[in-house]
Backbone atoms as SQL, in Angstrom:
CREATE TABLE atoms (id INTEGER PRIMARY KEY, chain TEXT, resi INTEGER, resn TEXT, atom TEXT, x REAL, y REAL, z REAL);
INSERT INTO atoms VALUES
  (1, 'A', 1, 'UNK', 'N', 46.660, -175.576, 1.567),
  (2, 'A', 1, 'UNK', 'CA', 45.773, -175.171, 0.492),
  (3, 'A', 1, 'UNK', 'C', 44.817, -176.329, 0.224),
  (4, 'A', 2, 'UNK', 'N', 43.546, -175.984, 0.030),
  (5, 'A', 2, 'UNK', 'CA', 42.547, -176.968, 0.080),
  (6, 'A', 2, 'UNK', 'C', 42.655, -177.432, -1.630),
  (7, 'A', 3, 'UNK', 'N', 41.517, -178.864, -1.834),
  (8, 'A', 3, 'UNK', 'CA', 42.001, -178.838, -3.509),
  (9, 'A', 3, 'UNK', 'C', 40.975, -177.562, -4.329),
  (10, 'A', 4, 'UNK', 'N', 40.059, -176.929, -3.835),
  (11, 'A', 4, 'UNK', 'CA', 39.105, -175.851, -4.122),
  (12, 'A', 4, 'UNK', 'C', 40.438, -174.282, -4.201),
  (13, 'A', 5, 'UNK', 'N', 41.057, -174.375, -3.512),
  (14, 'A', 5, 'UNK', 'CA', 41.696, -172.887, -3.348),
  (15, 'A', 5, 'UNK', 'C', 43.075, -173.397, -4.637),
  (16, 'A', 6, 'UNK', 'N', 43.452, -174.491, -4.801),
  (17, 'A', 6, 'UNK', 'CA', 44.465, -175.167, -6.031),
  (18, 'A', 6, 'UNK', 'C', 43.806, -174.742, -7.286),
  (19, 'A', 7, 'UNK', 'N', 42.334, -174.787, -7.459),
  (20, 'A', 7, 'UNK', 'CA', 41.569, -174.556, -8.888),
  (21, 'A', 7, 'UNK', 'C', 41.100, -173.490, -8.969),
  (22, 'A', 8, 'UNK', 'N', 40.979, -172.895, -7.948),
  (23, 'A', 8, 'UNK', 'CA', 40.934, -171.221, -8.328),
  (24, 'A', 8, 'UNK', 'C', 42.133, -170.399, -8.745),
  (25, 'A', 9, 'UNK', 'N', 43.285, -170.860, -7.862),
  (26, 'A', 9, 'UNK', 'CA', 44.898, -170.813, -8.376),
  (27, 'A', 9, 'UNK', 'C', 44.855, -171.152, -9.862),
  (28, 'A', 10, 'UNK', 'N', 44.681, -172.358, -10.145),
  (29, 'A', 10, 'UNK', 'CA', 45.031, -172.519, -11.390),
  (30, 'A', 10, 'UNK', 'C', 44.119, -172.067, -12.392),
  (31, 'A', 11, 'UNK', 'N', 42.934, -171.892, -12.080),
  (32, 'A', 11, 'UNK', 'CA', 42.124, -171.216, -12.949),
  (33, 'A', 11, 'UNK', 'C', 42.448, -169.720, -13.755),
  (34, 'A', 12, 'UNK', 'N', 43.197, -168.951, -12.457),
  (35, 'A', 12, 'UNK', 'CA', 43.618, -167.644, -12.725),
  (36, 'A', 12, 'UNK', 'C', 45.213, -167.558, -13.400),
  (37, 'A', 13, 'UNK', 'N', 45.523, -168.688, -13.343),
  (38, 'A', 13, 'UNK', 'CA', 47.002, -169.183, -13.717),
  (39, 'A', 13, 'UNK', 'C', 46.569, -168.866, -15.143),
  (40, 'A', 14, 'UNK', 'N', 45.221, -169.730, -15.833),
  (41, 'A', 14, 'UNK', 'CA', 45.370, -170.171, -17.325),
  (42, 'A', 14, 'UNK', 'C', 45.226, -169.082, -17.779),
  (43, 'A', 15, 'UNK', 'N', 44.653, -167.616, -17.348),
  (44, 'A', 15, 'UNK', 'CA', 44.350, -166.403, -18.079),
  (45, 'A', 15, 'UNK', 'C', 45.507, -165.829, -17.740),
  (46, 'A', 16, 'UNK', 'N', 46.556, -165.881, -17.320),
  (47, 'A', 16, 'UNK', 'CA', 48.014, -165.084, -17.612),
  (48, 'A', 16, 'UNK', 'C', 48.024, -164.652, -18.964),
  (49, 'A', 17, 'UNK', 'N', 49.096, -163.606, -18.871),
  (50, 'A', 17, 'UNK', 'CA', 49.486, -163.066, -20.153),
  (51, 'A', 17, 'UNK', 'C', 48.184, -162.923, -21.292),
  (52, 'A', 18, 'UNK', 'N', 46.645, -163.069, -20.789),
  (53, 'A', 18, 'UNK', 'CA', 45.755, -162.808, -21.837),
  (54, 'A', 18, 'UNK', 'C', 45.046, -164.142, -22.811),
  (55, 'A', 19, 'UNK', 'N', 45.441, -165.180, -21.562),
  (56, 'A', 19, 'UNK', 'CA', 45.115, -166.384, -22.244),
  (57, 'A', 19, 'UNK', 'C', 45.701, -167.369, -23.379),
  (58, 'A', 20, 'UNK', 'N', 47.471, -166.679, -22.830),
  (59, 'A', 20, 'UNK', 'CA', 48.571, -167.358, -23.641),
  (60, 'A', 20, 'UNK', 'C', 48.539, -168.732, -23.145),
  (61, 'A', 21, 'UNK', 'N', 48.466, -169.824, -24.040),
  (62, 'A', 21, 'UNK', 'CA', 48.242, -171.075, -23.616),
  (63, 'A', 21, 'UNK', 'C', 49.828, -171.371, -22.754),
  (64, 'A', 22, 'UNK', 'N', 50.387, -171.396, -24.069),
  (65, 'A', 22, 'UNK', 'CA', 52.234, -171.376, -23.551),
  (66, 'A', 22, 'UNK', 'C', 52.649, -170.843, -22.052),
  (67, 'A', 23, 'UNK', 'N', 52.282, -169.554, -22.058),
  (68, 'A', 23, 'UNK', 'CA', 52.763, -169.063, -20.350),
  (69, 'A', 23, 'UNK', 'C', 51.680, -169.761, -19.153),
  (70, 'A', 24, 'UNK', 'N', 50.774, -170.134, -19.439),
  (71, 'A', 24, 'UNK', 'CA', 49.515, -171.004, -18.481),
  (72, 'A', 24, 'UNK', 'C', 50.248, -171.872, -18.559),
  (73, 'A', 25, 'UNK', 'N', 50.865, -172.931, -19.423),
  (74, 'A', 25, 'UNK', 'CA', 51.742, -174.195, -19.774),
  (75, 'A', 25, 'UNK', 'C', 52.674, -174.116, -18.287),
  (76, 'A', 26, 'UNK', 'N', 53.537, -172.899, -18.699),
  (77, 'A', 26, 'UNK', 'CA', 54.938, -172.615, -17.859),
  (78, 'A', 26, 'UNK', 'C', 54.482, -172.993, -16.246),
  (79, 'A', 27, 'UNK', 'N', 53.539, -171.753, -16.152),
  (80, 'A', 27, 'UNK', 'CA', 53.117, -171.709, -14.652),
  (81, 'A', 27, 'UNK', 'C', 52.179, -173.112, -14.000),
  (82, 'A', 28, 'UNK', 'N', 51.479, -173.731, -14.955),
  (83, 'A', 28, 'UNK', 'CA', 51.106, -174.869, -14.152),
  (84, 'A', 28, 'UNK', 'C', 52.023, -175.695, -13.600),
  (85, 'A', 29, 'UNK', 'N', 52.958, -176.236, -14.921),
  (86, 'A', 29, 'UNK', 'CA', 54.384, -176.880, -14.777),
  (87, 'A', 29, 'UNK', 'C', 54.994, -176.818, -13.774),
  (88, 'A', 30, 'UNK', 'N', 55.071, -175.494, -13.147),
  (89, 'A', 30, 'UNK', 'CA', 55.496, -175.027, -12.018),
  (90, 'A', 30, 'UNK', 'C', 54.829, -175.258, -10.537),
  (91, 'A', 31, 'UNK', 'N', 53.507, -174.798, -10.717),
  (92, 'A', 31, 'UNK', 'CA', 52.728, -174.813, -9.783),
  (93, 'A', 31, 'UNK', 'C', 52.527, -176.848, -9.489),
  (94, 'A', 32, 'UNK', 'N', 52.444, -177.629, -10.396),
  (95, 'A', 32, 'UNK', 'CA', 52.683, -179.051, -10.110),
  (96, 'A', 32, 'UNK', 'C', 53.512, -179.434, -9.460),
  (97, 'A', 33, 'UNK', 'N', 54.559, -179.017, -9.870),
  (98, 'A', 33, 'UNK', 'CA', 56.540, -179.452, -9.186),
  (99, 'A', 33, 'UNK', 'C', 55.988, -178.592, -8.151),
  (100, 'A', 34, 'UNK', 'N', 55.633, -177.857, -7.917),
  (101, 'A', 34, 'UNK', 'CA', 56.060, -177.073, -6.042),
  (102, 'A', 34, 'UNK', 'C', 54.458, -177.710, -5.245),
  (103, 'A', 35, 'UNK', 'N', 53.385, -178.210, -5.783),
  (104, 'A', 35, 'UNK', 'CA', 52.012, -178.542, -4.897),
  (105, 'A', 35, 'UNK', 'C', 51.631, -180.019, -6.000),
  (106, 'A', 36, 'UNK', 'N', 52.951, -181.270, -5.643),
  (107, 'A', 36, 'UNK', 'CA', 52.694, -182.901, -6.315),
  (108, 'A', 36, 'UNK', 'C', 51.243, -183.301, -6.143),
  (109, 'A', 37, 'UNK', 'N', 50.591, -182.752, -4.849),
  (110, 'A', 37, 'UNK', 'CA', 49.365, -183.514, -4.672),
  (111, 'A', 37, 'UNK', 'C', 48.835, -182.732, -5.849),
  (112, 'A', 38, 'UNK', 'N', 48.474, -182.153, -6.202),
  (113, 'A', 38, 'UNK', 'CA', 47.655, -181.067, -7.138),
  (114, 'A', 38, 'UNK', 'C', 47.777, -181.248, -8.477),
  (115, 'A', 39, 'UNK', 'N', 48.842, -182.857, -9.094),
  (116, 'A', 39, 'UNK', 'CA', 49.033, -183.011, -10.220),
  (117, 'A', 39, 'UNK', 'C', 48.178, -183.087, -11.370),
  (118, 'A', 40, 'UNK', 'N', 47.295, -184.117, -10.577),
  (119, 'A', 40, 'UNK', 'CA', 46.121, -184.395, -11.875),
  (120, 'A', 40, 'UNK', 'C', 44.961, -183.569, -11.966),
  (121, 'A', 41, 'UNK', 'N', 45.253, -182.743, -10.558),
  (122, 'A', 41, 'UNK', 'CA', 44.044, -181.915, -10.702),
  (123, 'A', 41, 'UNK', 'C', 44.521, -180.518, -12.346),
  (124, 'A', 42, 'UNK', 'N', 46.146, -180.200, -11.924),
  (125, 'A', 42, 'UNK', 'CA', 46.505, -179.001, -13.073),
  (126, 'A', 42, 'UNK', 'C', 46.466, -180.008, -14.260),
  (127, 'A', 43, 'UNK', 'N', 46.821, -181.123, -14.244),
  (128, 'A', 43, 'UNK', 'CA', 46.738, -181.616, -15.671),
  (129, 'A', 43, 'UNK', 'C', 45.351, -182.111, -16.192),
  (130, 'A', 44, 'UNK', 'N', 44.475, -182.266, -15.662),
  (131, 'A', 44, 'UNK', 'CA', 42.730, -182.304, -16.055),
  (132, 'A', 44, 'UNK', 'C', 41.887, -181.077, -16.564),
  (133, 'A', 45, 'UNK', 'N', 42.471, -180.028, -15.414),
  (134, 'A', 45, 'UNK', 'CA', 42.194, -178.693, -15.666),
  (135, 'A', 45, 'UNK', 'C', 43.013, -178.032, -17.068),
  (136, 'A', 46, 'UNK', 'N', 44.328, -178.068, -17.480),
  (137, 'A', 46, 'UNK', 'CA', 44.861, -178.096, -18.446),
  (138, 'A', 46, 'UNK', 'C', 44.308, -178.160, -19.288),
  (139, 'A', 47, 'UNK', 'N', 43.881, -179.641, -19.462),
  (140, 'A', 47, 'UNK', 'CA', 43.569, -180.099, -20.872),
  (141, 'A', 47, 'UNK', 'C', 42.493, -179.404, -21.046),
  (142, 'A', 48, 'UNK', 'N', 41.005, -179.001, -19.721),
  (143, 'A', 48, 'UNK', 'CA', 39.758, -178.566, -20.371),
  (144, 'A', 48, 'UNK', 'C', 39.661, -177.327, -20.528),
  (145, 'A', 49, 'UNK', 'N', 40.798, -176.512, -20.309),
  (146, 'A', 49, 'UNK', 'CA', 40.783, -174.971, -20.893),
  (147, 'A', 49, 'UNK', 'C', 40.959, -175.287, -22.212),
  (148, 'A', 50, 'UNK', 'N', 42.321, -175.454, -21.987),
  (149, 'A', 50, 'UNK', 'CA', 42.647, -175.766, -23.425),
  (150, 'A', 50, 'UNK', 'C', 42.752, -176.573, -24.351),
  (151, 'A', 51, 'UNK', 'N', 42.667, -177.718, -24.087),
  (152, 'A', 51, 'UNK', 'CA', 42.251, -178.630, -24.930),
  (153, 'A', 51, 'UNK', 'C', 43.613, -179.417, -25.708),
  (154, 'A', 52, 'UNK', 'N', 44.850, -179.696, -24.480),
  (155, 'A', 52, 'UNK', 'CA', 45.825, -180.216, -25.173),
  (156, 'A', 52, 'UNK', 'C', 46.515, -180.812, -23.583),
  (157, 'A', 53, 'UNK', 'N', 47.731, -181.430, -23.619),
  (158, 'A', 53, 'UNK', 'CA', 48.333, -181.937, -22.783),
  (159, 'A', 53, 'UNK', 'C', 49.244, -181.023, -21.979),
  (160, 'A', 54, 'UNK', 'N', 49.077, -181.188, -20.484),
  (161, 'A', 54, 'UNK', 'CA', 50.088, -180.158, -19.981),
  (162, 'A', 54, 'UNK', 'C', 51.308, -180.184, -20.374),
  (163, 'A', 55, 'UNK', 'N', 51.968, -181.579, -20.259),
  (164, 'A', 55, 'UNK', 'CA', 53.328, -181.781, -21.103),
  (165, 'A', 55, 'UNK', 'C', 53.641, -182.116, -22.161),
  (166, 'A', 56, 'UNK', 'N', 54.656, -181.638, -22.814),
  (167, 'A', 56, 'UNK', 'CA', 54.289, -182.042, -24.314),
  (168, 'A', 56, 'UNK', 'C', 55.549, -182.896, -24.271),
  (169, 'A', 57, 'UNK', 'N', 55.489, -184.034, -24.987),
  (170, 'A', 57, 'UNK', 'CA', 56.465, -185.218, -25.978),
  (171, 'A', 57, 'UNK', 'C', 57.532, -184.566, -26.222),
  (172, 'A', 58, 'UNK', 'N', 58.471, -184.823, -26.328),
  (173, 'A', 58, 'UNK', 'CA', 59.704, -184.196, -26.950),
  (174, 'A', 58, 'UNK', 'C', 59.388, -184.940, -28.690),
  (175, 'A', 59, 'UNK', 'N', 59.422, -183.896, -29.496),
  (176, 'A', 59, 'UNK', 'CA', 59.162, -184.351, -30.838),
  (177, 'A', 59, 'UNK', 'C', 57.875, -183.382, -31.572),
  (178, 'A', 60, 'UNK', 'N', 56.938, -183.361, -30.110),
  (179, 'A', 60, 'UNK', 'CA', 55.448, -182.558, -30.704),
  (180, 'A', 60, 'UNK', 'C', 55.445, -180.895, -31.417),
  (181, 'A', 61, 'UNK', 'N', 54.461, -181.299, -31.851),
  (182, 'A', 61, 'UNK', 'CA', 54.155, -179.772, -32.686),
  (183, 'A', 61, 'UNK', 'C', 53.459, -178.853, -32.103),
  (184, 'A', 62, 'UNK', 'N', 53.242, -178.976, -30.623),
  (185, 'A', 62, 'UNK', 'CA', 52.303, -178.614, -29.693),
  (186, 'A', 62, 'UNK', 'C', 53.099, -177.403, -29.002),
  (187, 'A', 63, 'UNK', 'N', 52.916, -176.292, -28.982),
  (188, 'A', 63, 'UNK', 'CA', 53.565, -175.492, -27.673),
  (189, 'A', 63, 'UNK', 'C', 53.539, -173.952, -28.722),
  (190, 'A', 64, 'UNK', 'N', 55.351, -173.548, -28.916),
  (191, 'A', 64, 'UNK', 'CA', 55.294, -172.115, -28.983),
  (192, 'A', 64, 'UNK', 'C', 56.150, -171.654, -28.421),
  (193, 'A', 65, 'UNK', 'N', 57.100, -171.844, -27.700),
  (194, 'A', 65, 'UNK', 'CA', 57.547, -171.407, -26.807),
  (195, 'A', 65, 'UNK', 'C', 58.912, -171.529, -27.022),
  (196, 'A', 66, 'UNK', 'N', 60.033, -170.802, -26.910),
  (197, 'A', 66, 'UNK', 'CA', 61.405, -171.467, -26.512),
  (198, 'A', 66, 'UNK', 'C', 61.315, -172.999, -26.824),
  (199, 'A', 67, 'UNK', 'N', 61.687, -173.924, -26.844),
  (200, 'A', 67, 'UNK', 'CA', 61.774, -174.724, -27.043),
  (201, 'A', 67, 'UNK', 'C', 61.097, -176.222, -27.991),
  (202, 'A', 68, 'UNK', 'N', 59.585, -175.080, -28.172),
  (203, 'A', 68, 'UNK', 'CA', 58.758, -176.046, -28.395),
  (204, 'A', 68, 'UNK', 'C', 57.665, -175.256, -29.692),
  (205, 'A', 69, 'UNK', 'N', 58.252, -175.174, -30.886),
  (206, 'A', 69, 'UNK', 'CA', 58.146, -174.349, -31.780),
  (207, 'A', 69, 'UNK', 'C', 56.167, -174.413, -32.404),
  (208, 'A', 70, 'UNK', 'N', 55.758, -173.839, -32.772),
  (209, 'A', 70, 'UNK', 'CA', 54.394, -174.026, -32.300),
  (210, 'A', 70, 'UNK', 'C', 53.572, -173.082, -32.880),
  (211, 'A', 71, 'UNK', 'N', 52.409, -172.783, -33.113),
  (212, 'A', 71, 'UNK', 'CA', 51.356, -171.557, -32.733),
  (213, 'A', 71, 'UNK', 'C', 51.355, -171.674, -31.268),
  (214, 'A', 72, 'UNK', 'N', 51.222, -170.140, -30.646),
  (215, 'A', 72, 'UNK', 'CA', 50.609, -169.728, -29.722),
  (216, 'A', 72, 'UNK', 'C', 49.320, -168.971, -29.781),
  (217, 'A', 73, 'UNK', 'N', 48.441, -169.799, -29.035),
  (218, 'A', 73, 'UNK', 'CA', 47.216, -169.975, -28.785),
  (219, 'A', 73, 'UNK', 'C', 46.841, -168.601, -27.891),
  (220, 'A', 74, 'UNK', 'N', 45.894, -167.553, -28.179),
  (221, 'A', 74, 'UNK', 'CA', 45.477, -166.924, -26.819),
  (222, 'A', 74, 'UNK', 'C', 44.132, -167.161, -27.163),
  (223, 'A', 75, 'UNK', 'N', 43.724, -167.359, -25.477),
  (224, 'A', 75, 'UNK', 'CA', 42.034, -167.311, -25.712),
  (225, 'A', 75, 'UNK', 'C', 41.395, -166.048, -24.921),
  (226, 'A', 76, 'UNK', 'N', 40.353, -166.342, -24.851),
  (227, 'A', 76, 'UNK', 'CA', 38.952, -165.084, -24.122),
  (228, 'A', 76, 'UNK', 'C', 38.035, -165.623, -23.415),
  (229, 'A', 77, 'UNK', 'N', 38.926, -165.685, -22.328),
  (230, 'A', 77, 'UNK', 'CA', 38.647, -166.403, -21.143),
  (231, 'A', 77, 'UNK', 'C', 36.797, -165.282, -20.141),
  (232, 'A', 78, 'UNK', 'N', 36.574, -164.245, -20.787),
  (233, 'A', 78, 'UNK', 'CA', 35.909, -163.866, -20.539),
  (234, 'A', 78, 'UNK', 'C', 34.327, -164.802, -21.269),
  (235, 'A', 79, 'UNK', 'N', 34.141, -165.473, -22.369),
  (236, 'A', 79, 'UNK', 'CA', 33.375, -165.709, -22.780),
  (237, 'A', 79, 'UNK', 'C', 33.250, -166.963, -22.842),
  (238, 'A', 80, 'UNK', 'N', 34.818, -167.616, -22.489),
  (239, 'A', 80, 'UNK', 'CA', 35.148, -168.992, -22.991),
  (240, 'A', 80, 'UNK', 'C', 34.812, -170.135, -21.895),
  (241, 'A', 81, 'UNK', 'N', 35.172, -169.588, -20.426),
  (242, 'A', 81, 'UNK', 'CA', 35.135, -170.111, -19.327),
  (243, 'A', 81, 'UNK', 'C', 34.097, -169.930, -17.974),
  (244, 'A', 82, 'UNK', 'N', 33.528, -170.730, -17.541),
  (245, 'A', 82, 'UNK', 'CA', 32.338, -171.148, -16.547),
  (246, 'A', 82, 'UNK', 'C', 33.063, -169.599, -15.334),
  (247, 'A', 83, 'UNK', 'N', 31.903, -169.217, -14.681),
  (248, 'A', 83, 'UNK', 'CA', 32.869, -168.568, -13.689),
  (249, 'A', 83, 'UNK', 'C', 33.390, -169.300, -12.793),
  (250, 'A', 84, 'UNK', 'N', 34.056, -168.838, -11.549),
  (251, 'A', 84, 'UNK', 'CA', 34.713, -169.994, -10.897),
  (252, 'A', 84, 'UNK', 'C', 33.849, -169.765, -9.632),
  (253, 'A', 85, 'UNK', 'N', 34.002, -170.889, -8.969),
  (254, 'A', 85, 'UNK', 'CA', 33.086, -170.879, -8.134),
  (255, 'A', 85, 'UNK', 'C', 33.468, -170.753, -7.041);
């Protein structure tokens, strides 16, 4: 996988579930641990969808999720985001 075909992956990753930040969270998380080279690219990309850290601190107020008590964030990725190229 080239690093161009990784950011289209992850691009389509962050609009899961409707632009649930939390489930985009899950699947990058994932998609990092299984493609290491591709780390800083999901965690750069991360932050500029959404505007927070792929991983969160144990302690933070950041997430939503099982474990990580929170608002969950959805966005509208139709208006919000560049197309992909």
């Amino acid at each position: 996988m080239t690093r161009d075909e990784a950011e289209r992956v992850l691009r389509i990753m962050a609009e899961a579930d409707g632009g649930c930040e939390v489930c985009a969270r899950d699947l990058f998380t994932k998609f990092v641990a299984s493609f290491p080279e591709y780390r800083d690219l999901g965690e750069r990309l991360f932050y500029e969808i959404f505007g927070s850290e792929l991983y969160i601190r144990e302690g933070s107020t950041e997430g939503g999720h099982r474990h990580h008590p929170g608002p969950i964030v959805m966005y509208n990725f139709s208006e919000e985001l560049a197309p992909m190229r």
